[in-house]
TIRODREN-514588 format. One line per field, with one value per residue (C-alpha): z, y, x; chain. Coordinates in steps of 0.02 Angstrom, whole numbers, plus 50000, padded with zeros to 5 digits. Each point is the difference from the previous one (the first is absolute). Layout:
N
w [Z_...]
v [Y_...]
u [X_...]
chain [A_...]
# end
This chain:
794
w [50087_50020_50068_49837_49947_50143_49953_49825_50053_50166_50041_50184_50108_50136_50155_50146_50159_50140_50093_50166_50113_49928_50019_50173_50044_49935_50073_50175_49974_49903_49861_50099_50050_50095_50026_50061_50152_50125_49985_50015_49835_50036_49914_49929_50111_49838_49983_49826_49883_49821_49911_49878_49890_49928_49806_49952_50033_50053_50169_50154_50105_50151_50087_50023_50152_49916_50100_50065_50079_50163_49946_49928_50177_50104_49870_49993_50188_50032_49875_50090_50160_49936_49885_50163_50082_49852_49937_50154_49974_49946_49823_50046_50108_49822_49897_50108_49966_49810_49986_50084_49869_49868_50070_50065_49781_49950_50124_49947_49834_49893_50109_49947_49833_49973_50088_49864_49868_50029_50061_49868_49830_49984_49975_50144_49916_49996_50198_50043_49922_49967_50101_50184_49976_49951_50164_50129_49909_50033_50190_49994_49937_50084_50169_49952_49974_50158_50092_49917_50001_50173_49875_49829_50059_50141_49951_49955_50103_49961_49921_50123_49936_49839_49893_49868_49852_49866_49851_49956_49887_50126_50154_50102_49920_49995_50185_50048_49892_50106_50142_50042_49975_50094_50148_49957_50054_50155_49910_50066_49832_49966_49832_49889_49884_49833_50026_49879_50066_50201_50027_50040_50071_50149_49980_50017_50154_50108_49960_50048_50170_50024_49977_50134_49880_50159_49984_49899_49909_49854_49972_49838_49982_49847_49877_49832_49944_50140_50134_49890_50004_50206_50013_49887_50084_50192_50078_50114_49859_49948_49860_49834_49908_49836_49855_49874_49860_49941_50011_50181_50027_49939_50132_50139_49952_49993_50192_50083_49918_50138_50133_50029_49984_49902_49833_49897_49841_49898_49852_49842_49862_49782_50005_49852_49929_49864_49887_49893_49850_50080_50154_50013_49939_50114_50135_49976_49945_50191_50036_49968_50069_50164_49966_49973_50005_50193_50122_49850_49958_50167_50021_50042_49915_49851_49843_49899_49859_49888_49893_49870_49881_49833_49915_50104_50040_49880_50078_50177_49989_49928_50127_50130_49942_49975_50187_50065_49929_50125_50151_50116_50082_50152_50156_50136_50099_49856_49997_49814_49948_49940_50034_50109_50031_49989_50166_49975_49869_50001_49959_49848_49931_49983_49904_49904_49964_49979_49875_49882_50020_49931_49862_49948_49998_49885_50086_49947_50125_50029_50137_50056_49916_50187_50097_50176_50123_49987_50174_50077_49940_49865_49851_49867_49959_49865_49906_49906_49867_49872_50138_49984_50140_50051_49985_50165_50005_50009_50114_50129_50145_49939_50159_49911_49882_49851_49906_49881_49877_49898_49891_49994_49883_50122_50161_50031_49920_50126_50143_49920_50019_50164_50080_49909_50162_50118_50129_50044_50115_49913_49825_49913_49885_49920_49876_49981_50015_50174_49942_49924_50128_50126_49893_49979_50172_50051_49908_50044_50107_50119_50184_49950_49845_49993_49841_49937_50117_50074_50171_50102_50188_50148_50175_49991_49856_49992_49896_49943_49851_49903_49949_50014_50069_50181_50101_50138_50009_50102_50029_50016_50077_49911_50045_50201_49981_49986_50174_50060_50034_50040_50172_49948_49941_50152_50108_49876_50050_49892_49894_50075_49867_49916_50034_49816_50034_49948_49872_50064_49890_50055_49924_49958_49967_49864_49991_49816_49978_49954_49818_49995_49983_50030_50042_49837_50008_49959_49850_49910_50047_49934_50103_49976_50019_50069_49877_50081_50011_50181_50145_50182_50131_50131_50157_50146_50177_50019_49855_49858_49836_49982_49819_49886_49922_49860_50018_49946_49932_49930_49821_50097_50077_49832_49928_50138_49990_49824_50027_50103_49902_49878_50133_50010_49957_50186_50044_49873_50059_50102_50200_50004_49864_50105_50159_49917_49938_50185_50074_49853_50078_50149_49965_49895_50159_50119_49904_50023_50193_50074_49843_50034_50194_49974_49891_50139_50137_49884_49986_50156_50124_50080_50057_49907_50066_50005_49807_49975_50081_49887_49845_50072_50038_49815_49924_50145_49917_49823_50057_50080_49857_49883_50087_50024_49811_49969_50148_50006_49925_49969_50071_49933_50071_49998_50006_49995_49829_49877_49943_50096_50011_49978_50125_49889_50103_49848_49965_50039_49840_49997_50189_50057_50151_50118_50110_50171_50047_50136_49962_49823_49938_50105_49986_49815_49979_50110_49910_49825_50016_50046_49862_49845_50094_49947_49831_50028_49913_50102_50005_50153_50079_50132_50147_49979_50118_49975_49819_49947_50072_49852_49871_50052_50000_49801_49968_50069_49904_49851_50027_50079_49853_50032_49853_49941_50079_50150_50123_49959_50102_50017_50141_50045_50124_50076_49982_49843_49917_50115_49939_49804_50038_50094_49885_49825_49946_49925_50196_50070_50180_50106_50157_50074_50170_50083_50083_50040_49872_49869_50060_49963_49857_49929_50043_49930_49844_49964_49964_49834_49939_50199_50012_50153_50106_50156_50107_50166_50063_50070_50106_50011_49953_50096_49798_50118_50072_49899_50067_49961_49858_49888_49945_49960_50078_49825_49864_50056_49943_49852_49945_49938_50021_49822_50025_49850_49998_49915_50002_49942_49953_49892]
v [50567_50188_50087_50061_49789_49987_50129_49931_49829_50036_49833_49936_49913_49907_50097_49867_50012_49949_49836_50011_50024_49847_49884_50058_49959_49830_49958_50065_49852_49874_50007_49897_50051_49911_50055_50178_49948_50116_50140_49859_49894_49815_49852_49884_49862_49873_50062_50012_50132_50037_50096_50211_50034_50158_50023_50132_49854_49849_49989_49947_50121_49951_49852_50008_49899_49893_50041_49836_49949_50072_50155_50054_49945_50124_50143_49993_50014_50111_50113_49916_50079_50162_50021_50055_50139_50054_50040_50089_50130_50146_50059_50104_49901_49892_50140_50058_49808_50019_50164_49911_49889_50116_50093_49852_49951_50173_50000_49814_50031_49973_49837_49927_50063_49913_49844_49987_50027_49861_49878_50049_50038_50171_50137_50104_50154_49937_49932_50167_50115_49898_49843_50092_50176_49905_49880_50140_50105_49833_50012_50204_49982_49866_50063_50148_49857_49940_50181_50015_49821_50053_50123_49922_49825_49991_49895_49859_49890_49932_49826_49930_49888_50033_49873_50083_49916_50138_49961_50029_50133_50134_49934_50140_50118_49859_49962_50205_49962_49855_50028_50196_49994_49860_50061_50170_49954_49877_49810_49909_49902_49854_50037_49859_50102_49913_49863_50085_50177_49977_50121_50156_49952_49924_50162_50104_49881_50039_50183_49988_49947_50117_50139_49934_49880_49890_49821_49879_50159_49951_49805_49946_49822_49963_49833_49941_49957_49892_50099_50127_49886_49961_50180_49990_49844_50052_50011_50141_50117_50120_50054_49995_50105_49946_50051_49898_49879_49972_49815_50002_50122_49885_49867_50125_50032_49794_49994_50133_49970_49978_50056_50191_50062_50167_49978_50119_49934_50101_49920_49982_50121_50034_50168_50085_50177_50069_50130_50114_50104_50166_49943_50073_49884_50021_50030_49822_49925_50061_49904_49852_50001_50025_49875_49830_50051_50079_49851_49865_50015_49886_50123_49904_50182_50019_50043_49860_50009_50159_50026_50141_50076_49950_50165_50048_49795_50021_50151_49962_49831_50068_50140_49848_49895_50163_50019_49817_50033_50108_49889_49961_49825_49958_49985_50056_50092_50082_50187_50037_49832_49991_49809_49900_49824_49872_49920_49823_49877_49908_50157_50052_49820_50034_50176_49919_49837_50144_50114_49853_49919_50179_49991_49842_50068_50120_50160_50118_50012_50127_50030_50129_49963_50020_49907_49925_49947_49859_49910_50022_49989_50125_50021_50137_50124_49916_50036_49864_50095_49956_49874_49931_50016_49825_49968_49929_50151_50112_49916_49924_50090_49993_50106_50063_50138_49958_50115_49927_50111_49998_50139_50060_50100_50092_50019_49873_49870_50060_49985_49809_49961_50091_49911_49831_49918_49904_50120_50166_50102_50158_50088_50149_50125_50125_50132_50207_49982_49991_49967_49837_49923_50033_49920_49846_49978_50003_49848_49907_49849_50046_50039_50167_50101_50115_50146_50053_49928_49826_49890_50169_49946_50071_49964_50099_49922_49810_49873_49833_49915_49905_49821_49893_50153_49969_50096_50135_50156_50071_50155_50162_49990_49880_49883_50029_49927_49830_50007_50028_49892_50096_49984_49984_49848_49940_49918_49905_49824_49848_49988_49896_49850_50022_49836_49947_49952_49837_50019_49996_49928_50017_49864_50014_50204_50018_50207_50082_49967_50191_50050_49909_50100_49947_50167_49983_50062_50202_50006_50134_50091_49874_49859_49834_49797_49907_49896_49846_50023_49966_50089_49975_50029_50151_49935_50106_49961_49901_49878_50093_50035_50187_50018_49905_50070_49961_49871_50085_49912_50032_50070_50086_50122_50011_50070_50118_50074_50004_50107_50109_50003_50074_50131_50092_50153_50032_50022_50150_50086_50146_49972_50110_49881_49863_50094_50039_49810_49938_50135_49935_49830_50042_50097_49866_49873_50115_50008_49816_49990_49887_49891_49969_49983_49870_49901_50022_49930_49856_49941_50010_49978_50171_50146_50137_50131_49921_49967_50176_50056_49908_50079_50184_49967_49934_50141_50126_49911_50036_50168_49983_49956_50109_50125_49923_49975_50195_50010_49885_50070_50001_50080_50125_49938_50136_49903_50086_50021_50134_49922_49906_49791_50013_49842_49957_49867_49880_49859_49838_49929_49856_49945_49853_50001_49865_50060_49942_49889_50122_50160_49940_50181_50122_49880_49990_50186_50047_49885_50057_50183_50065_49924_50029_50216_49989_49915_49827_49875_49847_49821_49963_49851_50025_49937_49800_49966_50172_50052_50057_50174_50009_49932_50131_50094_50019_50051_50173_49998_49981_50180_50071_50041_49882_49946_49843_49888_50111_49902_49834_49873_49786_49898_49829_49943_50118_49888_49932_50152_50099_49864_50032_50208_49988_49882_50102_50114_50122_50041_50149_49977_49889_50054_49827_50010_49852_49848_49977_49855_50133_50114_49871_49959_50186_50040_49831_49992_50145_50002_49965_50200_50044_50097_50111_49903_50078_49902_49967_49820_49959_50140_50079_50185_50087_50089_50105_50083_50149_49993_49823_49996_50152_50132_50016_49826_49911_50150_49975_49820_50037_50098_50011_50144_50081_50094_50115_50100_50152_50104_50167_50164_49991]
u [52006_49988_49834_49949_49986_49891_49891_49987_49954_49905_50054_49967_50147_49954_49925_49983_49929_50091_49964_50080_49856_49898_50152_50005_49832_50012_50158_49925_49879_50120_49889_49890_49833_49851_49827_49938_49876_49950_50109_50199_50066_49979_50046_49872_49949_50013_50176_49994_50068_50019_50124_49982_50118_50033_49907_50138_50150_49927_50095_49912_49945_49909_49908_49844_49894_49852_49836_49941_49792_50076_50094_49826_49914_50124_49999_49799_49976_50139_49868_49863_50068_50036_49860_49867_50124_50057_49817_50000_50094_49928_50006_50133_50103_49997_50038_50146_50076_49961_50085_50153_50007_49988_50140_50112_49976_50070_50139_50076_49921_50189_50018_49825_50027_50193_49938_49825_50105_50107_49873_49882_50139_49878_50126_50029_49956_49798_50027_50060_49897_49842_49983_50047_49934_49818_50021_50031_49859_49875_50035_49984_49817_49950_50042_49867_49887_50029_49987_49841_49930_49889_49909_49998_49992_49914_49868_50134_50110_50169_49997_50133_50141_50057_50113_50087_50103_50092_50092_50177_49998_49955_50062_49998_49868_49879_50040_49960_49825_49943_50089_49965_49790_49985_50117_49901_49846_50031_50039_50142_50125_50059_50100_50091_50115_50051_50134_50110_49995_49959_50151_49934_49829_50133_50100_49847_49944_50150_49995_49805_50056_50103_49889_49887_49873_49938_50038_49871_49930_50113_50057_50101_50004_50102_50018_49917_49838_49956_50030_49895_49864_50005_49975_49840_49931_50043_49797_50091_50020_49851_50062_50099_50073_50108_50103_50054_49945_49840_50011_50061_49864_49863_50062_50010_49802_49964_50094_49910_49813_49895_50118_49926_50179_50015_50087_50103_50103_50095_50046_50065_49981_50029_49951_49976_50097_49893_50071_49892_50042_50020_50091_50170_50089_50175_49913_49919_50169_50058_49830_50052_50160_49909_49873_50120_50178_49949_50067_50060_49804_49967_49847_49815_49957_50110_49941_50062_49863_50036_49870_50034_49865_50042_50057_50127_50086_50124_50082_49954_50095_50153_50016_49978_50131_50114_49969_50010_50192_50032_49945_50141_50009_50118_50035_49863_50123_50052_49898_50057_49878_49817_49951_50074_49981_49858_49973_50045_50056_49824_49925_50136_49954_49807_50022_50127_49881_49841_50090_50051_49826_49964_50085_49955_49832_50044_50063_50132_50160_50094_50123_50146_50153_50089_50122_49941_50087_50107_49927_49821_49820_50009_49863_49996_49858_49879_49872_49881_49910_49849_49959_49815_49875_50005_50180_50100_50077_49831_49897_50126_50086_50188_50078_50144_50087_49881_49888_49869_49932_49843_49900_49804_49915_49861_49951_49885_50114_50159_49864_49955_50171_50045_49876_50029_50086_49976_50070_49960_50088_50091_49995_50083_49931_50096_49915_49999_49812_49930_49861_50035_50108_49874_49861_50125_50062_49805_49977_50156_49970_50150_50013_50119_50029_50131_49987_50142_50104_50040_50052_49937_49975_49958_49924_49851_49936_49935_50091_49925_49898_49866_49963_50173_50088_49914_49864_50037_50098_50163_50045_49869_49836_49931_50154_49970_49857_50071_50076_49824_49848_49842_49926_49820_50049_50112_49867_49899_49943_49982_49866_49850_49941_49844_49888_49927_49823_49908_49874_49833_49819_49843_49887_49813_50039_49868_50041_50049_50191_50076_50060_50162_50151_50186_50122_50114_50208_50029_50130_50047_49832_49913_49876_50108_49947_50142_50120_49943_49823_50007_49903_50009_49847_50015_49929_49936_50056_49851_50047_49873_50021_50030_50079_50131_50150_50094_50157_50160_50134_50182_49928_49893_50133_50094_49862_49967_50212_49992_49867_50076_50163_49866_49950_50179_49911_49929_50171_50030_49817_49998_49988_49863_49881_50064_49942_49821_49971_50030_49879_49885_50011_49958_49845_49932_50040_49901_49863_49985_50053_49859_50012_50220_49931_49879_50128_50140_49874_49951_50158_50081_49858_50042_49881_49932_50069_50175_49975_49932_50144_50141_49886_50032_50185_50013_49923_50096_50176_49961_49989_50148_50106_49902_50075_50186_49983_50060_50098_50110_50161_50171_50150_50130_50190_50123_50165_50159_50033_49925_49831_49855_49917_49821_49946_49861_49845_49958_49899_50055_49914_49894_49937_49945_49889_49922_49886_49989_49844_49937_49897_49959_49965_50116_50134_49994_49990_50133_50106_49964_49947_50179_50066_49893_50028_50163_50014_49991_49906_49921_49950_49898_49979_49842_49977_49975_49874_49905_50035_49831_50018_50138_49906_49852_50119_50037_49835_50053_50158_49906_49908_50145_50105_50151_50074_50001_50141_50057_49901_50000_49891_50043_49888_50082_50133_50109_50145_49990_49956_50132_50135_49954_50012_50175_50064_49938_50151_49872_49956_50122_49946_49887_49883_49968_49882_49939_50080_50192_50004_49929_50146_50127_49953_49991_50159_50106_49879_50029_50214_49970_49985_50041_49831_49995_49874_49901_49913_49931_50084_49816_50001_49824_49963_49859_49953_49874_50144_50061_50186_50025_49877_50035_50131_50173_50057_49923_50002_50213_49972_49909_50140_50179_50107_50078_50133_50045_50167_49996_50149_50018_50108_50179]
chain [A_A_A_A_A_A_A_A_A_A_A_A_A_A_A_A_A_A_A_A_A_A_A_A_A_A_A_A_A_A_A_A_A_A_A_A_A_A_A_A_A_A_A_A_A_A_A_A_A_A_A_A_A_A_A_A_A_A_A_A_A_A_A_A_A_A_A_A_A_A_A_A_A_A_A_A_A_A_A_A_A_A_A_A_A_A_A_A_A_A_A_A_A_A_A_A_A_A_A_A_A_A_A_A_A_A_A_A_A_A_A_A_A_A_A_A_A_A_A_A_A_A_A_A_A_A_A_A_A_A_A_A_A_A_A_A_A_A_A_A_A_A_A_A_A_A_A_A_A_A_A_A_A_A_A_A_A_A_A_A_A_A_A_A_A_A_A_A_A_A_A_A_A_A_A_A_A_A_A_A_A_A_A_A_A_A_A_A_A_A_A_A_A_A_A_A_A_A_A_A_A_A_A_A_A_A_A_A_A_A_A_A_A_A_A_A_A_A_A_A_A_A_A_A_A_A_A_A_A_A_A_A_A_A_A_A_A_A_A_A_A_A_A_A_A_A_A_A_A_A_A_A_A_A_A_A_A_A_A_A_A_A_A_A_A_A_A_A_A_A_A_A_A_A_A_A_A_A_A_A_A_A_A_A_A_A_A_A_A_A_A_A_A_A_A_A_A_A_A_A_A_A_A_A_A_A_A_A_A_A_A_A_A_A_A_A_A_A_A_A_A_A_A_A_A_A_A_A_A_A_A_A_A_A_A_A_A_A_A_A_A_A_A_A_A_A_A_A_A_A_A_A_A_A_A_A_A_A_A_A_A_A_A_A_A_A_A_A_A_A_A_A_A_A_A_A_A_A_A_A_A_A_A_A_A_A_A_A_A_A_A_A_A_A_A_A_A_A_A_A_A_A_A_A_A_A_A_A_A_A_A_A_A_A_A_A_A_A_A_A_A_A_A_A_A_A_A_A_A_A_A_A_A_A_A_A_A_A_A_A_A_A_A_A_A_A_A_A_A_A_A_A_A_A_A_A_A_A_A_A_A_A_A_A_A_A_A_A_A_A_A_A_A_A_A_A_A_A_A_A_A_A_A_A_A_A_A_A_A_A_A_A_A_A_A_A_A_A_A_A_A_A_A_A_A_A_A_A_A_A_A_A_A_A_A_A_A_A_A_A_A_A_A_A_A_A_A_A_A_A_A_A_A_A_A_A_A_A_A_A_A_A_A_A_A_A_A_A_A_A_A_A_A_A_A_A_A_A_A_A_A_A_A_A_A_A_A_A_A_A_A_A_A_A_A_A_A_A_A_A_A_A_A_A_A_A_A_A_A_A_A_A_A_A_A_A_A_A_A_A_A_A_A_A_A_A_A_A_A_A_A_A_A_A_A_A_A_A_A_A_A_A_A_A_A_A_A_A_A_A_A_A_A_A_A_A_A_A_A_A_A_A_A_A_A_A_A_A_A_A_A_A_A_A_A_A_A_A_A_A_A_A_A_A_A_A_A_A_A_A_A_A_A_A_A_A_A_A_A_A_A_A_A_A_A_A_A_A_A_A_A_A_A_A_A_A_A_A_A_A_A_A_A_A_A_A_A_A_A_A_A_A_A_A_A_A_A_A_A_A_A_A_A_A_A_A_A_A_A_A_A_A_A_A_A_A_A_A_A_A_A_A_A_A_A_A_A_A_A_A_A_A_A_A_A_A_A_A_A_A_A_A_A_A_A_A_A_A_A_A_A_A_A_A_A_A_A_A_A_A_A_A_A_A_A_A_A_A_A_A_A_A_A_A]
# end
């Protein structure tokens, strides 16, 4: 053909990269590889291996060692043993490694990249200019994290060993996200890459070594799900950190409730793509492309629901389809190609078995009319169109090159549907009006919304989601701080029991018995009898009657979230009114001081001036928060691109909170005060044995001008009424304080939604002590992080 053909059809021939270097590397190994442990590759001590194959052919490509009880014994103490002198260092000392790393990526950064692509079937062009640039750019920032951590985190210690498990989608990227803040900021790892892509988390292990990582700082123990789970069960590890699928996620929560080990779970996502009516339409064509056709569409993040407004779905669909015609599929290697391979044959057979359960249901298919490759795991661009909300296809994770389409009419209806998931961790919103897509993405329930543009990442800003997607954050600030346990907290001893005292009669008392009155349940602003018409007796230390409280039950604390559901509104009302409402409260509690003192002293047998003394620390951290509530703000990231994420603090929702039995007043206000600052709405459980501080409590809610159902108020046992609040899906998050039974509980009973639970694992607080008692440390756990991408200019 002459060059003028060419130039007519602008047809692509095949561009592919070259292999050689890759080969080599696995031949130096014979395509056998054990177990990364203390800085030397050993085999596994159950001598058992598994076989990868290549997604773009099929053909093996390397044996793997299967991490057995004992491989996970020597990798966690080799991190055991490097975990104190590595902590050591000084931030520098750490930074200087980090930068190493970042560095030792760029120079072997076409090796890494030709080795992903071939374990993974991504095309090389995304490995190279996407997947390895983002890695080496993780261990750049972090190692300013580390130079700075004596500075910005200085009131925070490392957590210690850190178990990692990543998926195989972004085997190496999602290795520099774990991997480089926990190194960062003095942690020792223990990481289990995916069995089908543990390639270049080995690769990247021997070139760590080389540059000097010391031995046991980084450990890769490789194998399948069970050698995944020994790494979440080993008692030596402090820590973990996980990517991957919402239902292995929800295990990983069950095995670890109760432990104290720090949890992280990134997980699985159906993120919406909302078009409006005076987006640019091309632009959001490209959009899309990015959004599901980026990586096969095996993105946790994609944006696999495209919701179009109504007006324009005609013409945006047919531009789509027009596009989706140009998609190339082939060969990884191949730099001329758009999609490459899906990862495995199991995983072609469940989009396959998902798009015609799709149809089925009703949806409209429509695919590339392209050739793929005779051999491999191959799948072409779809898209499912007119698909109802609650098909399959729309509510279900499908992990694969398929688009499902649906239309709104307004705003509020393409937020309904946006946020008609189960999951929540990215959205896209694409509109000419700023305006709007920033009043949308404010009300989308997702950990990241990107305007105008899609699948933007970077280091310095967090990463992570809501509801099903997981709790936690990696990369920026806010991501550090899950490599970091506060050391106000570090020392805390177990929580001493509470005796319950015998009730006590005196016979022959012939006095006036007072005016009966039984403390009622606070719901929805309103005084509340129990459901069951029970009561129980509040004894003094002495065995006396001092009060009775109402007997909450299951109905009890569905009546009390349902009326907080009802209370969204607090979360939409200026910080400042929130600010003035909690100095309101506690003006209206000083003016009743000796009255909160005497009921503190009744109760728990204790002096007055230690009771008056809990009283003026209560009112002192409603002050406290009053004055967090305006303060506590957001940050503006300036990654390298043209445009700005606004890390947004928000809400967490709908909180459930059991106080702990000690300092029935402080404890209950230091609980609930730094949440209801920032937008939360709560249902309290007080303190079991002294609730009646809480109860008196509602009588200055009632003049305080808190609306009805932000403060909700349920007396009754902390377990049983803890168990109904982690297990109700209508609760975002759970503050459970009290025994380590309670903790356990929390924390498995609550995998259901996977609520983001804090809690205390019977430790004891001193709530009279401001560092360990107040500030940052809980308005942190009362939020979530938002990050909103806005780009701008041409």
């Amino acid at each position: 053909m002459s060059v003028a053909t060419y130039f007519d059809q602008m047809s692509y021939g095949p561009a592919p990269e070259a292999d050689t270097e890759a080969r080599d590397w696995l031949k130096r190994y014979g395509a056998s590889f054990g177990h990364f442990i203390n800085g030397d590759f050993r085999p596994s001590t159950s001598a058992k291996t598994f076989v990868t194959h290549e997604p773009a052919t099929g053909a093996q490509l390397a044996t793997l060692a299967i991490g057995s009880a004992e491989d996970v014994d020597l990798a966690v103490a080799a991190a055991r043993k490097a975990q104190g002198p590595w902590s050591k260092l000084s931030g520098h000392q750490r930074a200087r490694h980090l930068y190493a790393l970042a560095r030792m990526i760029q120079r072997h950064g076409r090796l890494l990249a030709v080795v992903e692509a071939i374990d993974n079937g991504k095309p090389v062009r995304e490995t190279r200019d996407i997947d390895i640039p983002l890695a080496a750019r993780h261990f750049y920032h972090h190692a300013g994290w580390a130079q700075l951590q004596e500075t910005e985190f200085s009131d925070h210690n490392p957590v210690g060993v850190v178990g990692q498990i990543i998926p195989w989608n972004f085997p190496l990227l999602m290795l520099a996200w774990k991997v480089a803040p926990a190194l960062a900021l003095g942690n020792t790892v223990v990481l289990k890459p995916a069995e089908f892509t543990s390639l270049t988390a080995l690769l990247f292990a021997e070139l760590a070594a080389a540059a000097g990582l010391p031995p046991g700082v980084l450990n890769v123990i490789t194998g399948e799900g069970e050698t995944g789970a020994l790494v979440v069960d080993h008692p030596g590890i402090d820590k973990i950190a996980f990517t991957g699928s919402t239902e292995v996620g929800r295990i990983i929560r069950e095995k670890t409730a109760g432990s104290g080990k720090s949890l992280t779970l990134e997980l699985g996502g159906k993120s919406p793509f909302i078009v409006f009516d005076d987006a640019d339409i091309d632009g959001a064509v490209e959009g899309v492309v990015d959004a599901i056709w980026f990586n096969q569409g095996q993105v946790c993040c994609a944006g696999s629901r495209v919701l179009v407004q109504e007006g324009i779905a005609p013409k945006f669909h047919a531009r789509l389809r027009r596009r989706m015609q140009t998609l190339r599929v082939g060969h990884p290697l191949d730099k001329a190609i758009d999609m490459g391979a899906i990862v495995a044959p199991v995983q072609l057979k469940r989009i396959e078995a998902l798009v015609n359960q799709g149809v089925s249901e009703g949806a409209e298919l429509y695919q590339s009319d392209i050739e793929l490759p005779k051999v491999g795991s191959y799948y072409k661009p779809t898209l499912l169109a007119n698909v109802q909300p609650t098909s399959i296809v729309a509510t279900e994770e499908i992990f694969g090159p398929v688009a499902v389409s649906m239309t709104f009419r307004t705003p509020e209806e393409a937020v309904q549907l946006a946020n008609h998931t189960r999951y929540g961790l990215a959205a896209s919103v694409w509109s000419e009006t700023i305006g709007l897509a920033l009043h949308v993405a404010a009300k989308l329930q997702a950990g990241v919304v990107w305007v105008n543009a899609t699948n933007l990442f970077d280091a310095s800003a967090g990463f992570g989601g809501k509801k099903e997607s997981g709790f936690g954050r990696e990369g920026g600030k806010e991501g550090a701080y899950e490599y970091l346990k506060p050391k106000a907290w570090a020392n805390l001893k177990p929580r001493a029991e509470i005796a319950a005292p015998q009730l006590k009669t005196t016979a022959g008392d012939f006095a006036a018995p007072l005016i009966d009155r039984t403390a009622k349940l606070y719901v929805g602003g309103k005084q509340a009898r129990p459901d069951g018409n029970y009561s129980r007796p509040i004894l003094s230390p002495k065995g006396k009657v001092v009060g009775e409280v109402g007997e909450g039950n299951r109905k009890d604390i569905r009546n009390a979230v349902a009326a907080a559901q009802a209370a969204s509104s607090w979360a939409g009302a200026t910080a400042h009114n929130r600010a003035q409402i909690l100095y309101y409260i506690a003006e209206n509690l000083a003016s009743r001081e000796d009255e909160f003192a005497a009921r503190i002293m009744a109760q728990t047998g204790r002096s007055a001036s230690s009771s008056k003394a809990e009283v003026d620390m209560s009112i002192s951290r409603l002050f406290t928060y009053g004055a967090w509530a305006d303060k506590y703000e957001g940050l503006v990231h300036t990654p390298p691109l043209r445009g700005v994420a606004l890390a947004l603090p928000e809400p967490q929702g709908v909180v459930g909170v059991i106080c702990p039995p000690e300092a029935p007043l402080l404890g209950f206000i230091s609980l609930v005060a730094p949440l209801i600052a920032v937008g939360n709405r709560v249902v309290a459980v007080p303190s079991e044995p002294y609730p009646l501080s809480a109860t008196d409590f509602y009588t200055v809610l009632e003049t305080s001008d808190v609306p009805g159902g932000v403060l909700n108020i349920v007396t009754g046992s902390a377990v049983e009424l803890g168990k109904a609040l982690a297990s109700h899906n209508d609760v975002d998050a759970l503050w459970a304080f009290g025994s380590p039974a309670l903790s356990a509980m929390a924390e498995k009973a609550s995998t259901g939604n996977l609520k983001r639970v804090f809690t205390d694992y019977g430790k004891a607080f001193d709530w009279m002590d401001p560092v360990q008692g107040e500030g940052p440390l809980f308005l942190r756990r009362a939020t979530d992080v938002k990050n909103v991408w806005i780009p701008y200019g041409e």
